[in-house]
C-alpha positions as CSV (number, residue, x, y, z in Angstrom):
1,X,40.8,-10.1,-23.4
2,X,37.9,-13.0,-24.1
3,X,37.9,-13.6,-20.8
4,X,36.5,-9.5,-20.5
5,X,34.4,-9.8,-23.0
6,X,32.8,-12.7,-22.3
7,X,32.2,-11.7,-18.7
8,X,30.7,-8.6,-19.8
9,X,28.5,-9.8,-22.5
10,X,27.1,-12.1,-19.6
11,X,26.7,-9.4,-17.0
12,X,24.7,-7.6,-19.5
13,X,22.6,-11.0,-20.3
14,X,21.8,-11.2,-16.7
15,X,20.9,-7.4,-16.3
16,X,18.7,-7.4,-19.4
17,X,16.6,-10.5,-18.4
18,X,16.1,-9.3,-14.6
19,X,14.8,-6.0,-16.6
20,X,12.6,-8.1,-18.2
21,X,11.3,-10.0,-15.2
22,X,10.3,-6.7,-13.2
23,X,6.7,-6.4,-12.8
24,X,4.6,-3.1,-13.1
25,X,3.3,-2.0,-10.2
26,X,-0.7,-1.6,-9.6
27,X,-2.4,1.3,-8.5
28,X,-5.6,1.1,-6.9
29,X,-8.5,3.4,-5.4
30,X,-9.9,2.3,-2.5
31,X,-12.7,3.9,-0.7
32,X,-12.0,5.0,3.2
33,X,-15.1,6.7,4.4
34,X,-14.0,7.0,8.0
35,X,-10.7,8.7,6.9
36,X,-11.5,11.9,8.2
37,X,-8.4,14.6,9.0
38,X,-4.6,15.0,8.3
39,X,-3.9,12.6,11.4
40,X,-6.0,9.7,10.0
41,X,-4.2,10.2,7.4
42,X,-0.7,9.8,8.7
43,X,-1.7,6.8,10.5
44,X,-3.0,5.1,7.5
45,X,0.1,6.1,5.6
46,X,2.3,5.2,7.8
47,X,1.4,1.9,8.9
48,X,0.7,0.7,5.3
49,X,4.2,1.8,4.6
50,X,5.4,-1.3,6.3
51,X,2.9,-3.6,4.6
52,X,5.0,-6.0,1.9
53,X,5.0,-4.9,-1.5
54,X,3.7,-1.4,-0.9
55,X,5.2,1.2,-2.6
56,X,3.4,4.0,-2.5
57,X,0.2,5.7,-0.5
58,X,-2.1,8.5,-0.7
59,X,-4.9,9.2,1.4
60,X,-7.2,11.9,0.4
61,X,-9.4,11.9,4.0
62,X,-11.6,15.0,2.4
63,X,-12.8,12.9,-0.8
64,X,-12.6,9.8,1.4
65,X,-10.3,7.1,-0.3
66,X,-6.7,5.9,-0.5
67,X,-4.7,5.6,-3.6
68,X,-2.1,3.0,-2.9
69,X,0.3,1.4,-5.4
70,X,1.2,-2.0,-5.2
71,X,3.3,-4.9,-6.8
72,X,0.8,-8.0,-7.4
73,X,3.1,-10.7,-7.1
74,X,4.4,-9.4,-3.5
75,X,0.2,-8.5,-2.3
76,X,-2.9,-8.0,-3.1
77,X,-5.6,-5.8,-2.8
78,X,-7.3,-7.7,-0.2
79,X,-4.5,-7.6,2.1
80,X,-4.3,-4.3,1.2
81,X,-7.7,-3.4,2.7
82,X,-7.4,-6.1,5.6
83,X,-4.4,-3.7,6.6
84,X,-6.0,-0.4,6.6
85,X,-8.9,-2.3,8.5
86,X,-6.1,-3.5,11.2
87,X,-5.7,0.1,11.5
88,X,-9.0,1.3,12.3
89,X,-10.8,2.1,9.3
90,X,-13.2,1.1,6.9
91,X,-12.1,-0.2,3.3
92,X,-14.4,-0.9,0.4
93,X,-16.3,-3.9,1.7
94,X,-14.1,-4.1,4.8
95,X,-15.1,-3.5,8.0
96,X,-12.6,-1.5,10.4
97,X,-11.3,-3.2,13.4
98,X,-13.3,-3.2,16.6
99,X,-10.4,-3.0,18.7
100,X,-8.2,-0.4,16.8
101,X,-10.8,1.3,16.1
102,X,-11.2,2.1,19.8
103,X,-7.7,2.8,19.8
104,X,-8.3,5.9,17.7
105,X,-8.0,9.2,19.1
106,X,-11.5,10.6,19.4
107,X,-11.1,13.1,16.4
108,X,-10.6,10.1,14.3
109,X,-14.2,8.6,15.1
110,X,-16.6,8.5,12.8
111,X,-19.2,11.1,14.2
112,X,-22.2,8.5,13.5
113,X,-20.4,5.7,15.4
């Protein structure tokens, strides 16, 4: 019977301080001007889907930015941007990749470029 007890008061030790470890995750806006239709869209969502410590992503290609939600101590928001760069379009500050963005399908050009 201690032998129970004791193993249950230490599971619930370990669960409680593992719930106390767990970061929030951060939610970020982040402005994607060349984000343009639904299938700019897609393509951002789904390639950032495989980006570590990512858990969630919005675009919105009609008000032009992407609401992703992060964990900080698995990312940051730099990568964050470098990825949807790798993809083909602009971020905030960052410029979209030469070659991927000749990649995109012409629909997904930006009209001025």
């Amino acid at each position: 019977m201690k032998k129970g007890l004791l193993l249950f008061v230490l599971a619930l030790g370990i669960s409680l301080v593992s719930l106390a470890q767990q970061k929030k995750p951060i939610t970020v806006k982040v402005q994607t001007p060349t984000a343009q239709c639904e299938e700019c869209k897609l393509r951002i969502e789904e390639y950032l889907k495989f980006e570590e410590g990512v858990t969630k992503v919005v675009v919105y290609p009609r008000s032009k930015y992407t609401m992703v939600t992060y964990f900080a101590d698995r990312t940051n928001i730099e990568n964050i941007k470098a990825a949807i760069a790798n993809v083909g379009y602009d971020a905030d500050d960052v410029t979209a990749n030469e070659d991927a963005y000749k990649k995109l399908p012409k629909t997904c050009k930006h009209p001025k470029k």
